[in-house]
N, C-alpha and C positions, 0 to 999 in steps of 0.2 A: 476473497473470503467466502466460504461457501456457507451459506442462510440454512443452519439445521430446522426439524417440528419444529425442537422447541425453541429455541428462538421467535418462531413466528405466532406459535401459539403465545407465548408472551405476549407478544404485539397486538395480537388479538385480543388475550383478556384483559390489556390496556388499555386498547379500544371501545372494548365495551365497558369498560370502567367508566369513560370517559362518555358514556353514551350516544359514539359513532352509530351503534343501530341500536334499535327500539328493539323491544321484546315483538316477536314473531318475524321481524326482518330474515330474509332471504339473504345468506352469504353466499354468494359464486366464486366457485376457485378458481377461475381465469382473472376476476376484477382483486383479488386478496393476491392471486400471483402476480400482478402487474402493482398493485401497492405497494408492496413488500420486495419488491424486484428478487421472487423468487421462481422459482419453477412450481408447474401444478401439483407435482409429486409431495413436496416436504408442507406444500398447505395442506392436500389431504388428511398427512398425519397430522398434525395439528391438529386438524378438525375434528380428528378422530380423539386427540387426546383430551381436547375439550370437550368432546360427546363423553368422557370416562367421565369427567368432571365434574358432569350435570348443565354447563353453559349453554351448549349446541345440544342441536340435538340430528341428529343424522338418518333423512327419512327415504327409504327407497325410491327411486325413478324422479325425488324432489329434489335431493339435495341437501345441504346444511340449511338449519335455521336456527336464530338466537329462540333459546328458551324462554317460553314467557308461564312465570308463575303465577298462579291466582293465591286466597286466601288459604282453602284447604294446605298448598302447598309450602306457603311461607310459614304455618304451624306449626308443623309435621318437619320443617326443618328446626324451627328453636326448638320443638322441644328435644331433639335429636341433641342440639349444641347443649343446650342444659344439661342434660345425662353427660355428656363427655367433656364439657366444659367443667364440670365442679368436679368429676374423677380426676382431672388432670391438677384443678387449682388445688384437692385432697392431697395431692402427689407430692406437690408441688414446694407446697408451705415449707412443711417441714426441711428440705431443702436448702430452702434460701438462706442466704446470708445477709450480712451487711450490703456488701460492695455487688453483689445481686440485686440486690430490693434501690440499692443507692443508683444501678444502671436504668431501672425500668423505672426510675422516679425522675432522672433526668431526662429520657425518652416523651414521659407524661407533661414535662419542663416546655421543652420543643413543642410537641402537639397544641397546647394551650396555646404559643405564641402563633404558629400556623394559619394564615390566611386563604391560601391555594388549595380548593379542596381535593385535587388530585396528592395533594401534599400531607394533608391532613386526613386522608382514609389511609395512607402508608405508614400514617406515624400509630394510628388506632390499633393496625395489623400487627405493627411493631410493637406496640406497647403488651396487648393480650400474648403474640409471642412468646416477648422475655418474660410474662409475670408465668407462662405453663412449662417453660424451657427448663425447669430444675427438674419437672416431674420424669424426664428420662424416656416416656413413653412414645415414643418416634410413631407406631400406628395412628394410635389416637391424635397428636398433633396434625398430623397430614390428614384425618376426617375433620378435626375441627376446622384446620384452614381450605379445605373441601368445603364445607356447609356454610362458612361465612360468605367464598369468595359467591355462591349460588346465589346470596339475596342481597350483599352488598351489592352485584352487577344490575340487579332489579332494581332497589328500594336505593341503597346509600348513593347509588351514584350522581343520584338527583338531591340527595340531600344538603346542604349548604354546611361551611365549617360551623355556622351559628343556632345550628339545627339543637336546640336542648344541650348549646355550650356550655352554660354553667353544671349544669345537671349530670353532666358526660363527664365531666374535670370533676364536680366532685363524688361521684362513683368512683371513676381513676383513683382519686385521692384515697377514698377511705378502703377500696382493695390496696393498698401500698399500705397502708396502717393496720387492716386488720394482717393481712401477712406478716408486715413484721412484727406485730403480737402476737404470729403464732398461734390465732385464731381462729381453728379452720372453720367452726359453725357459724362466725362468727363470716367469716370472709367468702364463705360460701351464700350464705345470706344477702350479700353486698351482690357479688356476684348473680344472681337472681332476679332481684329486682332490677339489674344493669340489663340483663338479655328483655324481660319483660318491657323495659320501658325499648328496647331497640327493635324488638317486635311490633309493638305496637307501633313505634316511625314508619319502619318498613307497610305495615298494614295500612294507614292510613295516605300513606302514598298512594299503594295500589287504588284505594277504593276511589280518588279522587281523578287519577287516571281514567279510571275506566267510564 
C-alpha cells in the first residue's frame, strides 16, 4: 500500500498532538521517512502541507521545524477563532434541529466520560464540529479547524482531560441549550466566554513553559 502526504501529514499532526516534539524541535525527513516507512518524497509534501497549516514551518538551507507560538501569537489566533467561530455558531443555530442538537449532545455524553486525553481533544473537535456543521460554510469550518488544530498542538496537548472539566461540560452544555432555544445572542455569548476561558489555558501554559 503506498503511504500518500496525507496520510503522513496525519501521522504527523498526531504526533505532535501527542507532544513527540517540542515546539522549535527540528523534523528531518530521512528520520519521519524511516518512521513512517515512507519515502522522502510524500514526507516533504506533508511537511509542506503542514507549513500551509501553520504547525511547521519550512525554513531555507534548515529545514522543517515545529512551530513554536508565543503570546502575541496565541492572541491573534483566538481572536481570529472568535470572529469565525460565532459567524459560523450565527449560521448555524438556526439550522439545527432536534436530532442534530440530539447528535452533538450525545458527542458531549462521550467527551465527559473520556479519560484518554488523546481521546478527549477528538471528541472537543468533534463536538465544536457538529455544533458549526449546519452553518453550511465549508471555508470558514476548514479556518476554524485551521486555527484550533495551531494551539491545540501548542497549549492543549499538554492539557489533561481534567483541565477546567467541569467548566468545559458545562459551556458544552449550555451551547447545546442555548441552540436549541434558538438563542443566538444568547449562545453566541456562551460561546465567548468558552474561547476566553480556552485562551487563557493555552496562555498560561505557555508562560509556565517558558
Amino acid at each position: 500500500m503506498t503511504t500518500t502526504a496525507s496520510d503522513i501529514a496525519d501521522r504527523i499532526r498526531d504526533d505532535l498532538n501527542e507532544g513527540i516534539w517540542a515546539p522549535g524541535d527540528a523534523l528531518r525527513q530521512e528520520e519521519l521517512a524511516e518512521r513512517y516507512g515512507a519515502s522522502r518524497m510524500p514526507v516533504r509534501e506533508a511537511l509542506l502541507i503542514l507549513d500551509g497549516e501553520g504547525l511547521v514551518s519550512m525554513l531555507p538551507n534548515r529545514g522543517a521545524m515545529v512551530v513554536q507560538l508565543n503570546e502575541h501569537d496565541v492572541v491573534e489566533i483566538f481572536d481570529l477563532r472568535r470572529l469565525i467561530e460565532t459567524y459560523l455558531l450565527t449560521h448555524a443555530i438556526p439550522r439545527h434541529d432536534a436530532k442534530s442538537l440530539a447528535r452533538t449532545e450525545a458527542i458531549q455524553l462521550e467527551l465527559e466520560a473520556e479519560d484518554n486525553r488523546s481521546g478527549w481533544l477528538e471528541g472537543d473537535r468533534q463536538f465544536h464540529a457538529r455544533l458549526y456543521e449546519p452553518a453550511a460554510k465549508p471555508r470558514a469550518l476548514a479556518m476554524a479547524s485551521t486555527l484550533r488544530a495551531q494551539v491545540e498542538r501548542y497549549g492543549l496537548q499538554r492539557l489533561s482531560p481534567d483541565t477546567r472539566r467541569t467548566e468545559w461540560a458545562n459551556e458544552h452544555r449550555e451551547l447545546i441549550a442555548t441552540a436549541r432555544s434558538k438563542d443566538v445572542a444568547a449562545c453566541r455569548k456562551v460561546l465567548m466566554a468558552h474561547l476566553d476561558q480556552t485562551q487563557e489555558a493555552v496562555l498560561n501554559r505557555i508562560r509556565t513553559a517558558i
